[in-house]
C-alpha positions in Angstrom: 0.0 0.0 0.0 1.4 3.4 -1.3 0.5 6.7 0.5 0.6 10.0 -0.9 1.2 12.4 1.9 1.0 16.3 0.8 1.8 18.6 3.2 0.7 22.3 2.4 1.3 23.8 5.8 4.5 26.5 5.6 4.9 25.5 9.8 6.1 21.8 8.4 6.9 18.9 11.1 5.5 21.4 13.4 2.8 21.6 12.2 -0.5 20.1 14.3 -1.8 19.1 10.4 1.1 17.0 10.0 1.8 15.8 13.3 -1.4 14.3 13.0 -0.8 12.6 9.6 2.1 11.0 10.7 -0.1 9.7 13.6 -2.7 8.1 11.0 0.0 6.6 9.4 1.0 5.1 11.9 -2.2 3.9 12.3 -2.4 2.3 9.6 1.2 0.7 10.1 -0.3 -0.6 13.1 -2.7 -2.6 11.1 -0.7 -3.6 9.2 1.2 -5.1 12.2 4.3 -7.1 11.2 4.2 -6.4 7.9 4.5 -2.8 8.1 7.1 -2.3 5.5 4.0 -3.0 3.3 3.0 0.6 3.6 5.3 3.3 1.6 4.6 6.6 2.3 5.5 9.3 -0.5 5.6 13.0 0.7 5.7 16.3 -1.3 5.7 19.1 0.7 3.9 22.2 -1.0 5.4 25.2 1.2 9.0 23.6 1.6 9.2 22.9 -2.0 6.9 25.3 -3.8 6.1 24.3 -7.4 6.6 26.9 -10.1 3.7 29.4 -11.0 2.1 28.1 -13.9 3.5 30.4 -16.9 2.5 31.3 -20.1 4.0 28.1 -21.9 1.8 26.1 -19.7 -1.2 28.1 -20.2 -1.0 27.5 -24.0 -0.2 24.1 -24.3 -3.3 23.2 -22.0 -5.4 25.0 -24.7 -3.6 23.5 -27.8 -4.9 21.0 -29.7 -1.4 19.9 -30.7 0.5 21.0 -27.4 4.3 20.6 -26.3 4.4 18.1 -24.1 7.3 19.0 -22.5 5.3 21.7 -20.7 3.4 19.0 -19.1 7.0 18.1 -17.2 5.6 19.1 -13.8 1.6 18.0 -14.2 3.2 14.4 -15.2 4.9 14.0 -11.9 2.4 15.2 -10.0 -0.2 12.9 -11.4 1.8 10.3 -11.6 3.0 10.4 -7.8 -1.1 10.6 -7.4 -1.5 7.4 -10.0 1.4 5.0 -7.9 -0.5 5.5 -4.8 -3.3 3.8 -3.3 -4.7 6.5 -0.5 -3.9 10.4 0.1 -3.4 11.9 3.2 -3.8 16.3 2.5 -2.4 18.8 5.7 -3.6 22.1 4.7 -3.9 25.0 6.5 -7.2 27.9 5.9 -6.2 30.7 4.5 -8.7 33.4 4.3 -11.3 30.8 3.9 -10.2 29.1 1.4 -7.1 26.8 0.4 -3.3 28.4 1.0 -1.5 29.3 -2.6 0.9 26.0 -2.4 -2.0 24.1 -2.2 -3.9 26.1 -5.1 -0.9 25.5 -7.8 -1.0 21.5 -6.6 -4.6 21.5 -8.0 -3.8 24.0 -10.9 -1.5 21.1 -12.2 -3.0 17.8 -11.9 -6.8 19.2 -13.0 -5.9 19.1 -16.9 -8.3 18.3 -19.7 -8.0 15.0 -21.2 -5.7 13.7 -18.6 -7.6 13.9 -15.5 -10.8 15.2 -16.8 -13.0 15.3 -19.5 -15.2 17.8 -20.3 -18.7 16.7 -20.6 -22.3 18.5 -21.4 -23.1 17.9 -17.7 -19.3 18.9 -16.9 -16.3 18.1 -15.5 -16.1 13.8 -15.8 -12.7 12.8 -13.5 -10.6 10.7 -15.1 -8.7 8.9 -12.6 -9.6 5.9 -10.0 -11.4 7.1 -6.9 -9.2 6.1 -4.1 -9.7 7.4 0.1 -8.6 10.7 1.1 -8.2 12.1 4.1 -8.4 16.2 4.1 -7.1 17.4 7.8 -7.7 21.3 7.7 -6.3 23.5 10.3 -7.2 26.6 11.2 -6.8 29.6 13.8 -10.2 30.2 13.9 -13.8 28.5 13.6 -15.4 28.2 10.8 -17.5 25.2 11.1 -20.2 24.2 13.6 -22.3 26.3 15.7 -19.6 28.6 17.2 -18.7 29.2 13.5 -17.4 33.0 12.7 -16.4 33.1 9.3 -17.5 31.2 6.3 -15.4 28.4 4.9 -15.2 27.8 1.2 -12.3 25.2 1.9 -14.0 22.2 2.4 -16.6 22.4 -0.8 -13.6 23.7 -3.1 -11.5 21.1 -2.1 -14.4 18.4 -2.3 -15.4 19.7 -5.3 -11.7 19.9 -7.3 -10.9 16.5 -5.8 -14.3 14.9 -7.3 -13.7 16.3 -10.8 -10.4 14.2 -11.0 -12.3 11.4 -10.0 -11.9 11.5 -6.5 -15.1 11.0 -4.2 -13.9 9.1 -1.4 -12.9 12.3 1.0 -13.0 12.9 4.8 -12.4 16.1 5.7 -11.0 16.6 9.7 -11.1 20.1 10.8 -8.8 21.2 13.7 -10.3 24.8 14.3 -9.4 27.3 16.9 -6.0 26.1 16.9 -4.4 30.3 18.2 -6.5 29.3 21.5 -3.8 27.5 23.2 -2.6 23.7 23.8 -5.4 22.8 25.5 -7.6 23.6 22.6 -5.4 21.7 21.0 -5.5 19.0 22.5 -9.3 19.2 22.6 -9.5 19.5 18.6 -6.9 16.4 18.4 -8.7 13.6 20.2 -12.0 15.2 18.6 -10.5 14.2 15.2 -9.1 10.7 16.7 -12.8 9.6 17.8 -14.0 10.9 14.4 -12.0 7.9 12.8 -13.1 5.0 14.9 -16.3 5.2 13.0 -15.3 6.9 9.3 -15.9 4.9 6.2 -13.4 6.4 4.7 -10.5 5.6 7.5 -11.6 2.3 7.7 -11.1 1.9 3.8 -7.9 2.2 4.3 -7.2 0.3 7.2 -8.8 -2.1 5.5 -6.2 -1.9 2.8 -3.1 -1.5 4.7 -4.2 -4.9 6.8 -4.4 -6.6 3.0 -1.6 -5.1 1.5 0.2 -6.6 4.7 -1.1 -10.0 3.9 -0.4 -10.1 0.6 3.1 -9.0 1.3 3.4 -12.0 3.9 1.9 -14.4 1.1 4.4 -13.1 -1.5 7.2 -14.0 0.8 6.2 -17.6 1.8 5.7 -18.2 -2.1 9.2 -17.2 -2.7 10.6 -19.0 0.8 
């Protein structure tokens, strides 16, 4: 089982987002048990390595009918990294309301006509295998719920962009409040951790990293 971890905080390993990927990975290891080489995780991080604004070159050869596919350098690897792996795991912080730039240019890249989508009379038709994602969104303030006091247009952007690339299978895990202090914190954190027991979509992958550890095991008394 292959993991696509993409980290979009600019706080990094210190960030809560990411702290708490690590901890669902390891998760997931844990079901995985003995075999938990049989999980890969493969991290690009947006804010430590920003990817380049998308330029004028890029813009035309999305629009040609007979493009340059060298252009396409940097959408390749991103899809591909998405194509080689079996679950995401997204860290992103709000900002104001919505995703953070290094984030944006992730999506501006791997949404392309007749690669991830087609265009359709009823829209946008993903092209890729739906596969779980897990969305953890942290914010300093709430945005969500009834103590909610600014809007979020995070959540259905994201939801939305993800599903046009074929991509349905999304929890999103919001850690609000997070400039309120450690207890908060804390508060927000074990919120998210009970959210899990009993999501479809974190299951789905548990699911997945307990097979992919069985079939690793099976492989290797096949070749014993």
């Amino acid at each position: 089982m292959r993991i696509l971890l993409l980290n979009a905080s600019p706080h990094g390993e210190a960030s809560h987002g990411y702290r708490f990927a690590d901890e669902i990975v390891g998760m997931l290891r844990g079901h995985a048990a003995a075999a938990a080489s049989a999980i890969e995780v493969i991290e690009r991080d947006l804010a430590a390595a920003p990817l380049p604004p998308v330029a004028r070159d890029y813009a035309r050869a999305i629009t040609s009918r007979t493009p340059d596919k060298a252009h396409f350098s940097v959408s390749e690897q991103l899809i591909g990294e998405i194509e080689t792996t079996d679950a995401l795991i997204i860290n992103t912080p709000m900002h104001n309301f919505t995703v953070p730039a290094a984030l944006k240019l992730w999506i501006d890249y791997t949404l392309r006509i007749h690669r991830t989508f087609a265009s359709t009379p009823d829209g946008k038709v993903g092209l890729m295998r739906d596969r779980p994602t897990i969305v953890i969104v942290g914010s300093g303030s709430v945005h969500s719920g009834e103590h909610a006091r600014q809007p979020d247009f995070l959540t259905p952007y994201l939801r939305y962009a993800l599903g046009s690339i074929g991509i349905h299978s999304v929890r999103f895990l919001l850690l609000q409040g997070l400039v309120r202090g450690e207890a908060t914190v804390a508060d927000e954190l074990d919120a998210a951790r009970v959210q899990l027991t009993d999501d479809a979509v974190f299951a789905s992958l548990a699911v997945q990293a307990a097979g992919s550890a069985r079939t690793a095991a099976g492989a290797a008394a096949r070749s014993a």
